[in-house]
N, C-alpha and C positions, 0 to 999 in steps of 0.2 A: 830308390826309384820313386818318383813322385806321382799320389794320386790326381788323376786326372777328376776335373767335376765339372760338368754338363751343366750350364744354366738352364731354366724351365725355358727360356726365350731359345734359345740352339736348338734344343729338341723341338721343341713347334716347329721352328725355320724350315728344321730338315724334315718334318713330316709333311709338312708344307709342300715343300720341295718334290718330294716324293708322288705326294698326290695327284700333281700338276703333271707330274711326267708320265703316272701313268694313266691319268685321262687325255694326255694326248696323244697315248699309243691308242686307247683304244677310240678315240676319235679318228685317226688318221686308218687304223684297219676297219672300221665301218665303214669308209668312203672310200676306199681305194678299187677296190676295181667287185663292181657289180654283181651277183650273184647268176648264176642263169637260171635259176629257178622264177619263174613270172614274168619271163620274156624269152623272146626269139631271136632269130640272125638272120643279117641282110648282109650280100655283097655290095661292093663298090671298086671301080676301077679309076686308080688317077695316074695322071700323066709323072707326077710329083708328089709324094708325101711327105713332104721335106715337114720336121716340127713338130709331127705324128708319130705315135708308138702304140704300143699292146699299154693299155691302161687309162687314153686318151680319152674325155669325155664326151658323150654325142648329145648333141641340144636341140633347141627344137623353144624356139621361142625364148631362148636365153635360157631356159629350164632343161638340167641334165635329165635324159632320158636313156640313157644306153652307154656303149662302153667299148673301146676299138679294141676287140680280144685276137687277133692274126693279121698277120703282115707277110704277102712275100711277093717277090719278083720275078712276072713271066715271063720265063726265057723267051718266050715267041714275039709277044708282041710292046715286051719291055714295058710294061705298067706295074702299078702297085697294085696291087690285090687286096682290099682292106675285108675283115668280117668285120661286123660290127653286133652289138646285141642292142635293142630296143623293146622297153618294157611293153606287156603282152595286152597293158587297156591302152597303146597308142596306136590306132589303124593310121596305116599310109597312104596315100593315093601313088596306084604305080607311075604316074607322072611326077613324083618327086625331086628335087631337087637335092644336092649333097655338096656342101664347097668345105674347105679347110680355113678358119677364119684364125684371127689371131685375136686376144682379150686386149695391145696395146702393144706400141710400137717396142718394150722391151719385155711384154708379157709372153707365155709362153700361148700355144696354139689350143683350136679345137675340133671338133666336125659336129658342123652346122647342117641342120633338115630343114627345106624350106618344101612347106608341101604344094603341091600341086594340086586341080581342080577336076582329077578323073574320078568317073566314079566308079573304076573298078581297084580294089586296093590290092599292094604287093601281098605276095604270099612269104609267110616264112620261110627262109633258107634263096630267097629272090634277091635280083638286081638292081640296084638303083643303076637307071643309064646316065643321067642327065648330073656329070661331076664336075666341078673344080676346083682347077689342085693348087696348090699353097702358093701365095708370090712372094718371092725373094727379094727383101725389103732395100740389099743391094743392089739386084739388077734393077730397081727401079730406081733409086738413086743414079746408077750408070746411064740408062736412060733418061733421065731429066737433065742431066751434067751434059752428057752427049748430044742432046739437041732431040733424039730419035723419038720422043714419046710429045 
């Protein structure tokens, strides 16, 4: 049986290796999905949450502020139902705005807060009314092609 022998250069490589994989575990679970501690939850209802999941990030001037933590579908009146979490030092104005944006025509999605000018702000565990919901970057291709847009 033949001893095997590890050059100093292998061993570095692979602790190397090593180190990189696990700074980017714990990079990727520090930014994964938000804590609730130091912030609150807002509703939101869209017609389409096509792009959007539990994990999604909410922005607010291109700055993640929150975090899409529920999703589900009302039988009655067929919307998405999103919760969202938004950190507890950003007040809202209850005339806020909420649309589903995309980062690039093959990048993935996000939910955008565009605030508004009221001056009485949402309460935690409140509605944003004023939504919209994600465009399907087909149907608008279909609609350009088609003549309809």
């Amino acid at each position: 049986m033949a001893e095997t022998d590890y050059s100093l250069a292998e061993i570095a490589t692979g602790g190397a290796v090593l180190a990189a994989a696990v700074g980017f575990f714990l990079y990727a679970s520090g930014t994964g999905v938000a804590s609730s501690a130091g912030s609150y939850e807002l509703q939101a209802a869209f017609r389409s949450a096509e792009g959007i999941s539990v994990g999604t990030e909410v922005r607010l001037g291109g700055v993640r502020i929150g975090t899409v933590t529920g999703m589900t579908l009302n039988p009655q009146s067929f919307l998405a139902e999103t919760t969202f979490t938004v950190d507890e030092d950003i007040v809202l104005p209850d005339d806020s705005a909420i649309a589903i944006s995309s980062e690039s025509l093959l990048g993935g999605s996000f939910v955008e807060i565009i605030p508004g000018g009221s001056p009485f702000n949402l309460e935690p565990g409140g509605e944003v009314l004023d939504t919209q919901s994600s465009v399907s970057l087909i149907t608008l291709l279909l609609r350009f092609v088609g003549g309809d847009g």
